[in-house]
KOLDRENKOL-522335 format. One record per residue (C-alpha): residue number from 1; residue in one letter; x, y, z. Coordinates in nm, 2 decimals. Example, Ala and Ser with C-alpha at 12.3 -4.5 7.8 and 13.67 -1.06 7.14 Angstrom:
2
   seq   type       px       py       pz
     1      A     1.23    -0.45     0.78
     2      S     1.37    -0.11     0.71
end
This chain:
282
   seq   type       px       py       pz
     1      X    -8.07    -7.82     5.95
     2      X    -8.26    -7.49     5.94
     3      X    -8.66    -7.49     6.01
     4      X    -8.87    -7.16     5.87
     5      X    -9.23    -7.14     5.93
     6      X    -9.44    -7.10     5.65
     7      X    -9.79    -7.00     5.67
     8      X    -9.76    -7.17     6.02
     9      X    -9.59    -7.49     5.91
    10      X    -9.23    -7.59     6.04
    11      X    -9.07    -7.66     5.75
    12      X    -8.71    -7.83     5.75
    13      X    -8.45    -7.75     5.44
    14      X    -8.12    -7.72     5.33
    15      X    -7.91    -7.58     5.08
    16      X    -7.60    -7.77     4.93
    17      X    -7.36    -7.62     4.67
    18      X    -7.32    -7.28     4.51
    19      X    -7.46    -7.13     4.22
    20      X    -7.81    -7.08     3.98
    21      X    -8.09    -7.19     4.25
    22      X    -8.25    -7.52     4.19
    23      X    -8.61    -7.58     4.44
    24      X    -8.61    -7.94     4.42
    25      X    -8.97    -8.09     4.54
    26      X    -8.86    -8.46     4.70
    27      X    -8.98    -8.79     4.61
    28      X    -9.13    -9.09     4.84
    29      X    -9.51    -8.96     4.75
    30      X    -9.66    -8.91     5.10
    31      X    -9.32    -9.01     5.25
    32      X    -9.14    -8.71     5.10
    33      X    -8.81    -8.59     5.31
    34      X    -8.53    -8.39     5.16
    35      X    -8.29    -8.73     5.25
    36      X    -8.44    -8.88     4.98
    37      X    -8.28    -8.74     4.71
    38      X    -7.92    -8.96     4.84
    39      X    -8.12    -9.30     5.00
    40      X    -8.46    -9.35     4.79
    41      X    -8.43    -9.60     4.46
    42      X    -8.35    -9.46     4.14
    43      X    -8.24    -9.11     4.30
    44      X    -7.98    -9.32     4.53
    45      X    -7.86    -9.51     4.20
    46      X    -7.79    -9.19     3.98
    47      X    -7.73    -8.94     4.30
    48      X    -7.90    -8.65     4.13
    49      X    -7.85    -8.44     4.42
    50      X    -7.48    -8.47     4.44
    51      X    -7.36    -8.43     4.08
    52      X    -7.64    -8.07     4.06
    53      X    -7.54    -7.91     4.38
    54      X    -7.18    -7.91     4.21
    55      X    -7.32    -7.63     4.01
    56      X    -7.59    -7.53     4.15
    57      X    -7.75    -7.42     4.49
    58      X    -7.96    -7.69     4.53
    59      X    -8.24    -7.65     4.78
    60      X    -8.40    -7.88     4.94
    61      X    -8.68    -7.95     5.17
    62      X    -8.93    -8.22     5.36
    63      X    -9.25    -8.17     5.23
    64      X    -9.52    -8.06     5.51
    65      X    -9.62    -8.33     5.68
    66      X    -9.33    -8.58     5.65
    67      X    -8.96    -8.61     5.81
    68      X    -8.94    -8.27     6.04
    69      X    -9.12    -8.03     5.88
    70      X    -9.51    -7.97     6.05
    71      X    -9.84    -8.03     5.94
    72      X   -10.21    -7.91     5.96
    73      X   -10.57    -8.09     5.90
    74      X   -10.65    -7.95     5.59
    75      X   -10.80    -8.07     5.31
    76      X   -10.51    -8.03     5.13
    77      X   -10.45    -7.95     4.76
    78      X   -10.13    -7.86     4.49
    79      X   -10.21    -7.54     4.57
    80      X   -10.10    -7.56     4.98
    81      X    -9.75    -7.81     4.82
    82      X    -9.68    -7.49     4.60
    83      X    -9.73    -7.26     4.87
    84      X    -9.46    -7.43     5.09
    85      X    -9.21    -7.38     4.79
    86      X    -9.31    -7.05     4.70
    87      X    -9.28    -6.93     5.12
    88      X    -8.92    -7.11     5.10
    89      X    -8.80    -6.93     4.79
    90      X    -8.92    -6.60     4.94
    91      X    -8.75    -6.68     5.25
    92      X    -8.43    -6.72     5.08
    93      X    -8.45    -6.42     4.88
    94      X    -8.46    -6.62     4.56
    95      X    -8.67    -6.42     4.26
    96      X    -8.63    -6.70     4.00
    97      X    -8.55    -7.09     4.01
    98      X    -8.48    -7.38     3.82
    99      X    -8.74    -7.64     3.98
   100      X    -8.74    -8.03     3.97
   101      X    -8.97    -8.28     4.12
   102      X    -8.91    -8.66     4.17
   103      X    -9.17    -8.88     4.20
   104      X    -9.45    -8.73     4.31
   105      X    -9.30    -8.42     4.34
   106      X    -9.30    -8.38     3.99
   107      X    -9.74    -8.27     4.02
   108      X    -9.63    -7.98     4.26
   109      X    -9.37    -7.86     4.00
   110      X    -9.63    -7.88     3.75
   111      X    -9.85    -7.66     3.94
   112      X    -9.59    -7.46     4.09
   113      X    -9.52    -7.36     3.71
   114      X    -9.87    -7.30     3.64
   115      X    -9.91    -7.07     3.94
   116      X    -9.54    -6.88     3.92
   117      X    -9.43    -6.95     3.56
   118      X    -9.24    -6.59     3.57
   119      X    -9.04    -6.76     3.86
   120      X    -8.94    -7.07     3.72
   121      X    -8.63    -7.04     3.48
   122      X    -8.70    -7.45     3.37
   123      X    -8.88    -7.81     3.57
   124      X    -8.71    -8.13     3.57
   125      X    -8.99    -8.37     3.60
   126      X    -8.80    -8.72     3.74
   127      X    -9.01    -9.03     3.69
   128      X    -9.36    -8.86     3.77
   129      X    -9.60    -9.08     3.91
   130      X    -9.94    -9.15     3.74
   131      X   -10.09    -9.39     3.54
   132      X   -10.43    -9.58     3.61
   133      X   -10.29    -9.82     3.87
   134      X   -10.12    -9.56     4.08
   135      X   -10.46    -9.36     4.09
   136      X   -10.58    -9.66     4.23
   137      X   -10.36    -9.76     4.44
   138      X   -10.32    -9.41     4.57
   139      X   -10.73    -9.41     4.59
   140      X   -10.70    -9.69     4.80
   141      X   -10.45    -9.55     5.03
   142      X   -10.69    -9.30     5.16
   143      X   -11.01    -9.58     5.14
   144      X   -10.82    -9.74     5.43
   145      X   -10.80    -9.51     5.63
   146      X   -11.12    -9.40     5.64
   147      X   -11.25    -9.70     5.72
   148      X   -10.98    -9.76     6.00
   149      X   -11.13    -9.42     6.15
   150      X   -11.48    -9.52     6.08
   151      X   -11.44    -9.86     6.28
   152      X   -11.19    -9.73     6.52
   153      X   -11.18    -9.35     6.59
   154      X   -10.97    -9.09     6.60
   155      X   -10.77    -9.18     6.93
   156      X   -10.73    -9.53     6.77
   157      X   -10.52    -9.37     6.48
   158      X   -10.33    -9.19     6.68
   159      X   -10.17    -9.48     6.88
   160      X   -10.11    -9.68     6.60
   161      X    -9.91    -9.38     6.41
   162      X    -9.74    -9.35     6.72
   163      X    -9.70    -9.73     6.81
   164      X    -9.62    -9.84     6.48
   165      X    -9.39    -9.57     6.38
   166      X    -9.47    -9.58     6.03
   167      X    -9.57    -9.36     5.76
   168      X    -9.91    -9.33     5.55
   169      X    -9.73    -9.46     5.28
   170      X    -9.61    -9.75     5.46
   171      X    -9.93    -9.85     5.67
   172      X   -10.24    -9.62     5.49
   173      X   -10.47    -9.69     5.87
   174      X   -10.21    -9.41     6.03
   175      X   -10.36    -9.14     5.74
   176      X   -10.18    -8.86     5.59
   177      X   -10.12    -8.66     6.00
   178      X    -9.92    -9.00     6.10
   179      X    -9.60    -8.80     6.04
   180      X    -9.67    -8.49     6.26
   181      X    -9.88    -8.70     6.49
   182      X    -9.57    -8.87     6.64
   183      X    -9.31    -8.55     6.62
   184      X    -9.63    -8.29     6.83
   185      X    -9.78    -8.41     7.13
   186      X    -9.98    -8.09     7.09
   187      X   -10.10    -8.18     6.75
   188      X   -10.16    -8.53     6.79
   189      X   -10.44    -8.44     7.06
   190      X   -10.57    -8.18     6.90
   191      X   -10.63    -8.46     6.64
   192      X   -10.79    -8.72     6.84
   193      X   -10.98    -8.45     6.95
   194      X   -11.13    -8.27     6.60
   195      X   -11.47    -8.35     6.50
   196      X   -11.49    -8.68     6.30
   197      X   -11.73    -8.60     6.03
   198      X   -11.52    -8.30     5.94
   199      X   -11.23    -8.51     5.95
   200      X   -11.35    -8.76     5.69
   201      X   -11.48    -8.50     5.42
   202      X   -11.12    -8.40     5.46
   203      X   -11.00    -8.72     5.37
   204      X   -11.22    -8.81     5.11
   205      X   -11.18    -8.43     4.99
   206      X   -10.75    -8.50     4.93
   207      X   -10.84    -8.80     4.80
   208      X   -11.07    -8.70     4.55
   209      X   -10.88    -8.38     4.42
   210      X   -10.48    -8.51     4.44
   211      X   -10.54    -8.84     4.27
   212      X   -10.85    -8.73     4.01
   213      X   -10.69    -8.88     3.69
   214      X   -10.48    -9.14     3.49
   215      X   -10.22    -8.94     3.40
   216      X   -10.05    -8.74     3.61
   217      X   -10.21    -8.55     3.90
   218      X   -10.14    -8.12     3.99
   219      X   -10.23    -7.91     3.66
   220      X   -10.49    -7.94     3.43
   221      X   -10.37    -8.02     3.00
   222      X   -10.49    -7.64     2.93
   223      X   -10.28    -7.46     3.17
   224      X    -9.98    -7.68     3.04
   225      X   -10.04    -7.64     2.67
   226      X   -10.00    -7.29     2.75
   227      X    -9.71    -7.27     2.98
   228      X    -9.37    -7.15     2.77
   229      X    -9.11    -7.32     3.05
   230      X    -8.83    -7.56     2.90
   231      X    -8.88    -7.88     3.08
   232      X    -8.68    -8.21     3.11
   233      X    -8.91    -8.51     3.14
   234      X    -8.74    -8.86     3.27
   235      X    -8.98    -9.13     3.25
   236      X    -8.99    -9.46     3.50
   237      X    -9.17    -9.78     3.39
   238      X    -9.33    -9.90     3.70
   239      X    -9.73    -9.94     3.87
   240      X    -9.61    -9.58     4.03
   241      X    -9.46    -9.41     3.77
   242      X    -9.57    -9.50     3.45
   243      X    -9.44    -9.45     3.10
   244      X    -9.75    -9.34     2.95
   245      X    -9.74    -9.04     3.29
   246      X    -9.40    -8.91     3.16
   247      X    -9.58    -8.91     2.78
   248      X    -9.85    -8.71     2.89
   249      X    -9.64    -8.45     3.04
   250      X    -9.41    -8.43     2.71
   251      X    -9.73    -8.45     2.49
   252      X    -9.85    -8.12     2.71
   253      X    -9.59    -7.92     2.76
   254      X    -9.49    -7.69     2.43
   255      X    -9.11    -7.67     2.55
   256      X    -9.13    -8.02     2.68
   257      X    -8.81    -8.28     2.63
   258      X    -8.90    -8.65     2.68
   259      X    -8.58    -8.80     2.73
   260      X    -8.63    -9.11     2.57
   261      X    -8.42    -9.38     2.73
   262      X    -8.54    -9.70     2.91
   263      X    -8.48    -9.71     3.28
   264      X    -8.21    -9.96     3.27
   265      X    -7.99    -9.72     3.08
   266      X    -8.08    -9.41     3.28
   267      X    -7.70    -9.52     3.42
   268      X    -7.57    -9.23     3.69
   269      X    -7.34    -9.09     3.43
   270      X    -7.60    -9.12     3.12
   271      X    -7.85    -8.92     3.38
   272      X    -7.59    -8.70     3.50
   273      X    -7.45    -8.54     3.19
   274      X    -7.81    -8.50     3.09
   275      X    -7.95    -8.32     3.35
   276      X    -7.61    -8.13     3.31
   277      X    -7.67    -8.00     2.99
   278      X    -8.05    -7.95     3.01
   279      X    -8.01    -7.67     3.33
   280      X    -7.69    -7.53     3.19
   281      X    -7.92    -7.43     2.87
   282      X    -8.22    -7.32     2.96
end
């Protein structure tokens, strides 16, 4: 698969199919790799990416800092998700796109749409994740590994992310770097190496601003009461993705559709022939 750089980040995509663009941000929260959309729960049950990309050129991507594309120690925001979209669209040429997030990849189509609405033709939002135990739990994530690098140190988290092989989602001590710790030798020192006060405003800095509310996270109510972008909202029902998350979104978005259908008849075909007819008009 093809790797651009983007504002200095490796970042691995692919397109699949022919036709109108879709940008599609993938799911797995701080595990978020393009493979997801064909292997990761709900997406592998109604294979959203193979029924679209019959119609559509569907683009997508491993968020930085997950699967193959890079990283940097950042205190990072929406803003730097959106970027990474917005630098793959302009690499491709693409003026306008259909966008759609899973997961939470539905916040950075949020604020992608507040920050390019004259490039977004419409946003699926699939099962967005919020509600007031993911904020918590998600919270919590980043507690952990802060107080893994307070006891241990920096070097200390870098042999367990590359010991362990996991992902911050997966153990929270190998932090949100865990990723591009194990693929860049010359990252990975450079990391055990960076001051470690910094490093923990950093931390608590993500933590604070990506997971700052009960609903769901990556645009504030005003700039989505204002935003004039058809949307598609799929809700989930679960401590990640809440139904009262997918509410908010339809309750904030003027041209906003809640599809309103519980999760155990969101059957592939049901889910199909809707997301079908929502891209084909709008």
């Amino acid at each position: 698969m093809p790797i651009v750089d983007i504002d200095g980040i490796p970042t691995r995509y692919e397109t699949l199919g022919s036709g109108p663009p879709i940008l599609m941000f993938s799911p797995g929260g701080f595990n978020a790799t393009l493979d997801n959309w064909s292997s990761l729960g709900v997406y592998a049950r109604t294979k959203p990416l193979e029924h679209l990309s019959r119609r559509y050129t569907c683009i997508v991507f491993d968020r930085r800092e997950t699967g193959q594309s890079g990283g940097r120690v950042e205190r990072i925001t929406w803003a730097h998700y959106v970027a990474q979209g917005k630098g793959l669209l302009d690499h491709l040429a693409i003026e306008r796109a259909h966008l759609m997030g899973g997961c939470l990849g539905c916040s950075s189509v949020l604020a992608f749409g507040v920050a390019y609405p004259q490039t977004v033709l419409s946003m699926i939002l699939y099962w967005p994740a919020g509600g007031a135990k993911y904020r918590l739990s998600s919270q919590q994530r980043f507690a952990v590994h802060l107080a893994f690098v307070q006891e241990c140190g920096l070097e200390k988290v870098v042999a367990l992310a590359v010991e362990s092989g996991k992902s911050f989602s997966a153990d929270p001590r190998c932090g949100p770097w865990a990723v591009t710790i194990r693929s860049d030798p010359a990252f990975a020192r450079a990391y055990a190496a960076q001051d470690l006060d910094r490093y923990k405003l950093i931390v608590a800095g993500m933590s604070r601003h990506l997971f700052d509310r009960d609903t769901v996270p990556g645009a504030e109510p005003e700039d989505l009461l204002a935003l004039r972008i058809p949307a598609l909202i799929i809700p989930g029902n679960d401590d990640s993705h809440a139904t009262s998350a997918a509410r908010y979104i339809a309750e904030c978005l003027p041209l906003g559709e809640y599809w309103d259908v519980a999760v155990a008849e969101q059957t592939e075909a049901r889910t199909r022939d809707r997301l079908l007819e929502f891209v084909g008009a709008a």
